[in-house]
Backbone as a ProteinNet text record, in pm:
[ID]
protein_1_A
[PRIMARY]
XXXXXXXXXXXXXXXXXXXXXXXXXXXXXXXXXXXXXXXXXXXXXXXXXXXXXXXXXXXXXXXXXXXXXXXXXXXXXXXXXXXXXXXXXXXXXXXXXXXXXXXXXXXXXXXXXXXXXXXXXXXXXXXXXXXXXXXXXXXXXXXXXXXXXXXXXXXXXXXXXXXXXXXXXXXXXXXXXX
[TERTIARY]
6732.2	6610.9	6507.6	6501.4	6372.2	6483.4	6540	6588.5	6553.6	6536.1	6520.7	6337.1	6308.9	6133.7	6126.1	6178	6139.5	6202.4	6275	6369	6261.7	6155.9	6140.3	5986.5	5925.4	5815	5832.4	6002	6012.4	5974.2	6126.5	6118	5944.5	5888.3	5729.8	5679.9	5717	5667.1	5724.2	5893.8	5945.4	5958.4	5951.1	5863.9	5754.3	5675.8	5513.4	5524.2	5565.8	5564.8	5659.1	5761.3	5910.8	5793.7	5765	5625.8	5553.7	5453.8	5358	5380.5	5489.9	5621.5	5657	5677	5758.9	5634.7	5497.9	5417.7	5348.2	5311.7	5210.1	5296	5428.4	5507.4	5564.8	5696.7	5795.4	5704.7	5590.4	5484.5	5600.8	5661.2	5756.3	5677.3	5550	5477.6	5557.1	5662.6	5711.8	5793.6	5883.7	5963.1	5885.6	5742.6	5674.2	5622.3	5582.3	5552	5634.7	5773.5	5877.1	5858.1	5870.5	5905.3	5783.9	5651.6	5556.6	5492.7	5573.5	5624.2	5673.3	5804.3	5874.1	5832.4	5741.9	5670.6	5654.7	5591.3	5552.1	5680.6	5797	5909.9	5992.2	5926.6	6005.5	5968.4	5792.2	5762.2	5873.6	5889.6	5926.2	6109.3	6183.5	6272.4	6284.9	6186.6	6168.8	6155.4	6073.7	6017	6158.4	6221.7	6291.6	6460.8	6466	6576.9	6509.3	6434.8	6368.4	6420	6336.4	6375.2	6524.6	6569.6	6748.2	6785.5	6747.5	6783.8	6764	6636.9	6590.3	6672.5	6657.3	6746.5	6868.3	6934.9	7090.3	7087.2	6979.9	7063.8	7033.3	6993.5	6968.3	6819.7	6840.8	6744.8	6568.8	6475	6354.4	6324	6285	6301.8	6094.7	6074.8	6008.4	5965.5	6108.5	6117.8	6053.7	6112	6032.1	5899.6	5851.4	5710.9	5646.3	5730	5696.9	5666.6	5765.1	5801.6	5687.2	5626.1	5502.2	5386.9	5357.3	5266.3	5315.5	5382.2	5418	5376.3	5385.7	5368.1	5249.6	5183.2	5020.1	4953.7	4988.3	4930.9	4958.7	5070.9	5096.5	5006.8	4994.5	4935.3	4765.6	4709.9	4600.4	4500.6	4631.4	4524	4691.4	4773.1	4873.1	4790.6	4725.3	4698.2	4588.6	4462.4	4442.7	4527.1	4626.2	4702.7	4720.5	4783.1	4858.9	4710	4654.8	4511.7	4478.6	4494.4	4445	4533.8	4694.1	4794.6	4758.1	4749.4	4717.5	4577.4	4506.9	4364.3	4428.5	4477	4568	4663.4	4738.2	4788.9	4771.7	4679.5	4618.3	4531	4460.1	4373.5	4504	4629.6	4693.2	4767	4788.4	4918.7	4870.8	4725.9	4704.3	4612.9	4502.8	4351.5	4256.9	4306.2	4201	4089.3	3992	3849.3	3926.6	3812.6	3881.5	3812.7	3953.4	3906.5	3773.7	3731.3	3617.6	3664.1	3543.3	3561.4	3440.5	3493.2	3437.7	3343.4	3177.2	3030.4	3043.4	3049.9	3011.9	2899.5	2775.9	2630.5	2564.4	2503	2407.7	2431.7	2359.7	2385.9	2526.4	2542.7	2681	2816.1	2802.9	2952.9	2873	2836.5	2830.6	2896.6	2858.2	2927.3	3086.9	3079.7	3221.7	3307.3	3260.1	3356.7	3345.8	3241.7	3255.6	3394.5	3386.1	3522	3590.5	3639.3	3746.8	3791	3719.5	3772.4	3778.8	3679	3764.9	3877.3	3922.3	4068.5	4132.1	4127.4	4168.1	4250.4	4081.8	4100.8	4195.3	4216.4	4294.1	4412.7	4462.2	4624.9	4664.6	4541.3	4602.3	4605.1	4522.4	4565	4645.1	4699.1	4843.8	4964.2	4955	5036	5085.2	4978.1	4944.9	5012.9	5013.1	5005.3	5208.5	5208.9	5384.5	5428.5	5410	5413.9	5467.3	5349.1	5377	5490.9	5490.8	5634.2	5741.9	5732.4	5878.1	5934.4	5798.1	5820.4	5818.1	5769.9	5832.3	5951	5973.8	6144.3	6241.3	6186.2	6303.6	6314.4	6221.9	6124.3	6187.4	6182.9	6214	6066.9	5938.2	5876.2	5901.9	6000.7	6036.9	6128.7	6188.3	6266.2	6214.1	6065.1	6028.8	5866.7	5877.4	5762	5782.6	5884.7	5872.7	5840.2	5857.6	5757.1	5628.3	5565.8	5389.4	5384.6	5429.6	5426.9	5353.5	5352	5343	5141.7	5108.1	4992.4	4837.4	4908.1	4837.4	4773	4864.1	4800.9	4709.1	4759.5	4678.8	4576	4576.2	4444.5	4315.1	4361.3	4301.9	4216.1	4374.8	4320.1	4238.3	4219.1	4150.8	4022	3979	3858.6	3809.8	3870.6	3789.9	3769.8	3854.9	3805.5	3662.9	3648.6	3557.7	3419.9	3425.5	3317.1	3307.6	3381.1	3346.3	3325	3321.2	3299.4	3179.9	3160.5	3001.7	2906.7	2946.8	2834.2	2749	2793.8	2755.7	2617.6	2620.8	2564.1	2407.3	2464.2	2360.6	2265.6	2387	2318	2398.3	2352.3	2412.3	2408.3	2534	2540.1	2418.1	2393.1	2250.5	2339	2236.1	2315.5	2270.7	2413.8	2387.6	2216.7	2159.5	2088.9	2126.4	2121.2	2182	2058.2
3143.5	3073.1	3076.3	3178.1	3169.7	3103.6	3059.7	2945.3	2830.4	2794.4	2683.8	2661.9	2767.8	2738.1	2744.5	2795.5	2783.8	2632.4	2644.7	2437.2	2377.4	2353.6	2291	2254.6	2401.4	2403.1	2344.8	2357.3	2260.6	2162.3	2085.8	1962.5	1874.6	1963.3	1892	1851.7	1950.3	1920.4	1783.5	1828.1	1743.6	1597.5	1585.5	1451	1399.8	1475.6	1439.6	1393.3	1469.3	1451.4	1341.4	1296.4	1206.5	1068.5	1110.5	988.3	932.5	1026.2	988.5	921.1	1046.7	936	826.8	751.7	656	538.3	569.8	482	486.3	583.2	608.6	525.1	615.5	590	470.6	426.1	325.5	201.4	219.2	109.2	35.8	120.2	75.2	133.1	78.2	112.2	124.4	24.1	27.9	147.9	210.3	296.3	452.4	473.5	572.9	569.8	453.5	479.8	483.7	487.6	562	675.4	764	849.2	960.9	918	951.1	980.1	883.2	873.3	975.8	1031.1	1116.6	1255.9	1253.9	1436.3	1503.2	1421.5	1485.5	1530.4	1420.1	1467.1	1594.6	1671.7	1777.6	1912.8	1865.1	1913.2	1930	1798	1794.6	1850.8	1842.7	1915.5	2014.9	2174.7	2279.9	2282.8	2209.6	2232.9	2244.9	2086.9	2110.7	2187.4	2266.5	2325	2483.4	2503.9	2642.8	2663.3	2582.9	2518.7	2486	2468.4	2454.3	2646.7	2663.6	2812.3	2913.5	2882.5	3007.1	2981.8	2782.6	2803.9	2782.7	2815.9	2854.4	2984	3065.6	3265.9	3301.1	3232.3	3319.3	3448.3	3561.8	3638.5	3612.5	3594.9	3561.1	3652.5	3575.2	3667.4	3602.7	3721.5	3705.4	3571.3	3504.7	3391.2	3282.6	3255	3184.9	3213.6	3277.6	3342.5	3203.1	3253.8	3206.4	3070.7	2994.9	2854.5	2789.4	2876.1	2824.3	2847	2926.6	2941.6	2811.5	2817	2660.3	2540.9	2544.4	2423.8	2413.9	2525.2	2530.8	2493.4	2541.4	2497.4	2407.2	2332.1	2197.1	2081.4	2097.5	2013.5	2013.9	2141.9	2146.3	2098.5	2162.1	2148.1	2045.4	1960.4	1891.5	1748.3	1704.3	1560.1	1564.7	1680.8	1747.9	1761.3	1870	1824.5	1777.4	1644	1508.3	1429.1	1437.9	1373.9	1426.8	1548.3	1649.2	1595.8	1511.3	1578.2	1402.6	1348.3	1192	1134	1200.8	1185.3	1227.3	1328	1384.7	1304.6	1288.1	1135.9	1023.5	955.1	836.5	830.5	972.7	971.5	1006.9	1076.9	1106.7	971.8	928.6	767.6	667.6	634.5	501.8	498	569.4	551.1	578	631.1	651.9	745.8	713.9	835	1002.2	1039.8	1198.4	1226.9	1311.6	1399.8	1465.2	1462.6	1519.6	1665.6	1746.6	1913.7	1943.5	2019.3	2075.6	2143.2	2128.8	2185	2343.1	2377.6	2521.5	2660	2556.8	2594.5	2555	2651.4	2580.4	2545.2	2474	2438.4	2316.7	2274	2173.6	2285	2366.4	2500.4	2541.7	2574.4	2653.8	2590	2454.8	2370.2	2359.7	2318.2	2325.4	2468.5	2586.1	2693.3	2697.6	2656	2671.5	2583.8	2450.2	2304.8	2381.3	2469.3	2517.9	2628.5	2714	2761.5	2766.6	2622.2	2562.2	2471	2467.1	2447.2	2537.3	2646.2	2755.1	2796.4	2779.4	2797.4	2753.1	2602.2	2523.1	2532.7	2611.9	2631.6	2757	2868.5	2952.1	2928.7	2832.3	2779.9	2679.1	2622.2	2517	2612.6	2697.6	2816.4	2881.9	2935.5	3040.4	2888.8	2785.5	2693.7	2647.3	2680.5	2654.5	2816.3	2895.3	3034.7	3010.7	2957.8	2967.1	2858.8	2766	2660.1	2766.3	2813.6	2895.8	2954	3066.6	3100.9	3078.9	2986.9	2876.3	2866.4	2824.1	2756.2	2863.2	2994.4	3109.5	3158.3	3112.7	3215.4	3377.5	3436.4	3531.7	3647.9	3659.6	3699.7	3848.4	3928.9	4044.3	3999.3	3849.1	3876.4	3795.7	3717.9	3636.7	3730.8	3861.4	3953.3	3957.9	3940.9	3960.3	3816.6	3724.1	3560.9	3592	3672.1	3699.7	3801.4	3871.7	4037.3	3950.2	3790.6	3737.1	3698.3	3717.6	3683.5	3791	3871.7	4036	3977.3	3996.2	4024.7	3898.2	3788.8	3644	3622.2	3714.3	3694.8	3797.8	3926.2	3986.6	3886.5	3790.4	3736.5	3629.6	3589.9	3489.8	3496.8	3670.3	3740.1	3760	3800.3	3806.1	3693.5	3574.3	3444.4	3388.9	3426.2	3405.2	3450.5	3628.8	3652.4	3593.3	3602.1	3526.4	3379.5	3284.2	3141.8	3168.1	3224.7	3161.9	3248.8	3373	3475.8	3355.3	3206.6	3160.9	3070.4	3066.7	3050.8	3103.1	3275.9	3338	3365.5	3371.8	3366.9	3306.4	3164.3	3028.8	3087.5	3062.1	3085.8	2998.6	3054.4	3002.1	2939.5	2887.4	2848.3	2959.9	2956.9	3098.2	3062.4	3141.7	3137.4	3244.4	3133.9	3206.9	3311.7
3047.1	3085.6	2972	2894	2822.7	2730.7	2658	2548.7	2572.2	2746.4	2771.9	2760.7	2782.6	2736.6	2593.6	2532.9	2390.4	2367.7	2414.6	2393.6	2430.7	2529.8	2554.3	2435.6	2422.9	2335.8	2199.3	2121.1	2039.1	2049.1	2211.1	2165.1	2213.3	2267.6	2276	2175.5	2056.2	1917.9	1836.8	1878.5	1803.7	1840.8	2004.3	1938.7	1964.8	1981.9	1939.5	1779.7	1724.7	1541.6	1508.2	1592.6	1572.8	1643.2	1747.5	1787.5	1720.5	1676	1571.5	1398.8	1382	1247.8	1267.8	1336.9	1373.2	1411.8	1424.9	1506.4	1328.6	1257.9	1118.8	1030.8	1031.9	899	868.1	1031.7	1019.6	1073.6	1149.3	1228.8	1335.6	1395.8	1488.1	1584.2	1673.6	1792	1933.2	1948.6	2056.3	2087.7	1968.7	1982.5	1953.3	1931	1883.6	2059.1	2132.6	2264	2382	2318.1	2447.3	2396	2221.3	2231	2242.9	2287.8	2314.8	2444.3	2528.8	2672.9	2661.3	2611.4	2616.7	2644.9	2578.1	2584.4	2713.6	2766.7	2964.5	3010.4	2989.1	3050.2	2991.5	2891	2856.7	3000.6	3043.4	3177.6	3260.9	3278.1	3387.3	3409.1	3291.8	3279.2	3278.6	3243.6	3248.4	3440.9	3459.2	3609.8	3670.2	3657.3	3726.1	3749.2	3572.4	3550	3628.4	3599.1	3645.8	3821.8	3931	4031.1	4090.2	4008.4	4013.6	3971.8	3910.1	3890	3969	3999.2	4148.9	4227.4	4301	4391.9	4443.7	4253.3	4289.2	4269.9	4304.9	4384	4221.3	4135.4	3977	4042.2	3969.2	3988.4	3894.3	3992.4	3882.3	3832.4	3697.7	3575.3	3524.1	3421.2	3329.9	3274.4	3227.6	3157.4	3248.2	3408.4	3503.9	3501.3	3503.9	3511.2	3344	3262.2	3156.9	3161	3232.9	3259.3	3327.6	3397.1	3495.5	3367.1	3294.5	3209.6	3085.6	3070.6	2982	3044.1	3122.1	3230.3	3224.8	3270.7	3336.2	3141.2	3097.4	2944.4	2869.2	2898.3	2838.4	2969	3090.9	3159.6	3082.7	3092.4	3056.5	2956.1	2826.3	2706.9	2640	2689.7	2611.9	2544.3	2660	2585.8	2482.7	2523.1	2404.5	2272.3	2301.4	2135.6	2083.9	2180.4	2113.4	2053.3	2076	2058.1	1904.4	1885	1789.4	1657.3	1710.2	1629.2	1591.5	1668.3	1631.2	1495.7	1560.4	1472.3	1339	1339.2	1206.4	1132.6	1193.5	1139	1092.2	1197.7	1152	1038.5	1029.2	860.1	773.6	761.1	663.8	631.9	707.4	717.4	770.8	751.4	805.2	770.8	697.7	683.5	804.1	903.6	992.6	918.9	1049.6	973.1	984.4	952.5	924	1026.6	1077	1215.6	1252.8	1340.7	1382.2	1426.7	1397.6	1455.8	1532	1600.9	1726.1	1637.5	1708.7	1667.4	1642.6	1551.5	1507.5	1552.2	1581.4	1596.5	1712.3	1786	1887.6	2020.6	2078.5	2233.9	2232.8	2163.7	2165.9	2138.2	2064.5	2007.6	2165	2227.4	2349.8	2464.7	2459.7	2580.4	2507.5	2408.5	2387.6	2381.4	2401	2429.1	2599.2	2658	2838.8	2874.1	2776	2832.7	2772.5	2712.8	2617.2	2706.8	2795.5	2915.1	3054.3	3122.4	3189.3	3137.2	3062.9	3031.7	3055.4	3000.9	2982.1	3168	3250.8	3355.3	3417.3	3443	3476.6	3469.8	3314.1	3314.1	3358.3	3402.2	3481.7	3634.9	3664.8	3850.7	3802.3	3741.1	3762	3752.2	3651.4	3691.6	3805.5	3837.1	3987.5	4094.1	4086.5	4157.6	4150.5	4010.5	3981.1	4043.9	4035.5	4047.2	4222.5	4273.4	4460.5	4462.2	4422.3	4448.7	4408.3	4321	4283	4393.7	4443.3	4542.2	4699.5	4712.5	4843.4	4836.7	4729.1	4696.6	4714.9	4634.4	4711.5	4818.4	4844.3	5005.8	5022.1	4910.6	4951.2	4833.1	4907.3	4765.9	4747.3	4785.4	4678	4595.4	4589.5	4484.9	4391.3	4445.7	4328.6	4243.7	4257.7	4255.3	4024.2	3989.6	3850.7	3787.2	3938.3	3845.9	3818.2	3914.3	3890.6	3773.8	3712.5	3636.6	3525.6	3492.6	3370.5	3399.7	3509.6	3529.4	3523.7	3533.9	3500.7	3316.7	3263.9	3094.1	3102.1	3168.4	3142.9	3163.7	3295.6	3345.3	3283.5	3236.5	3055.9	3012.2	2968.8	2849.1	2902.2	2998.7	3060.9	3091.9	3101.8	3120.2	2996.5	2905.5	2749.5	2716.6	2762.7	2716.5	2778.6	2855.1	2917.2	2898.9	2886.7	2804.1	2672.7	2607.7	2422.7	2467.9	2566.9	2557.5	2568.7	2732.3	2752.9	2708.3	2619	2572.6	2455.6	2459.9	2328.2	2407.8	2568	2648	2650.5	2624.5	2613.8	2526.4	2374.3	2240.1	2167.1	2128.8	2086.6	1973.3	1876.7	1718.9	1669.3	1541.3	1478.6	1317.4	1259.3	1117.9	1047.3	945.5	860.1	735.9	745.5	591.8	508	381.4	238	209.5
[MASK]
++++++++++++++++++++++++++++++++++++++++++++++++++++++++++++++++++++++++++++++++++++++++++++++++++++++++++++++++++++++++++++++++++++++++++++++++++++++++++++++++++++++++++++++++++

């Protein structure tokens, strides 16, 4: 199971980048927007190989756990990426303008670390949210108790994220003076 999440985190990449090549480089738009199309469905193949695994009697593992945290973070912050990975492109292979970056300083870097974890947020309830289907689907939750073990550290890290976003809330970075 976890080969198949790392498979899948490739092929997200590979063709987001086989997408974007093909739309920058070859200017073949039609075939850069199937294979751009393509990306969501690497989702939906994890979802539904995971799902087929529980409920053929496989024991949940870690890696499931994992599968829901892939999920919950490619839903969240994915079209984000592709967005990120596009702007990038279009200035390297097409002349687009040069990417814009997220505000550094001030009340704008403050709102943008709060949207940066409700994102954040979001892919740990689509998670928690893939997490309970798993376990519907086995209906058995002592044996689906090592899908959650993956939500403990996350939610850590979900709490430090949280203080470092909105502490910028409290005391907005200033510009440096020389």
């Amino acid at each position: 199971m976890i080969f198949l999440v790392v498979g899948c985190e490739i092929a997200f990449w590979v063709l987001l980048v086989t997408g974007l090549a093909t739309r920058y480089l070859l200017r073949a738009r039609w075939l850069s927007n199937v294979l751009l199309v393509s990306v969501p469905m690497v989702d939906v193949v994890l979802l539904a190989a995971s799902v087929v695994d529980l409920r053929g009697g496989a024991p949940a593992t870690t890696a499931h756990g994992l599968a829901a945290i892939y999920l919950g973070v490619s839903i969240a912050f994915g079209n984000q990426m592709i967005q990120w990975a596009d702007q990038r492109f279009a200035h390297r292979f097409a002349g687009g303008p040069v990417p814009g970056k997220p505000p550094k300083i001030g009340r704008a870097h403050a709102a943008h670390e709060r949207g940066q974890w409700l994102r954040h947020l979001l892919a740990y309830v689509l998670a928690v949210a893939v997490l309970g289907i798993f376990t519907l689907l086995v209906g058995d939750l002592h044996r689906t108790l090592k899908l959650w073990s993956v939500m403990a550290p996350w939610g850590i890290v979900l709490a430090i994220d949280f203080v470092i976003s909105f502490s910028y809330t409290i005391a907005p970075r200033k510009r440096r003076s020389n």
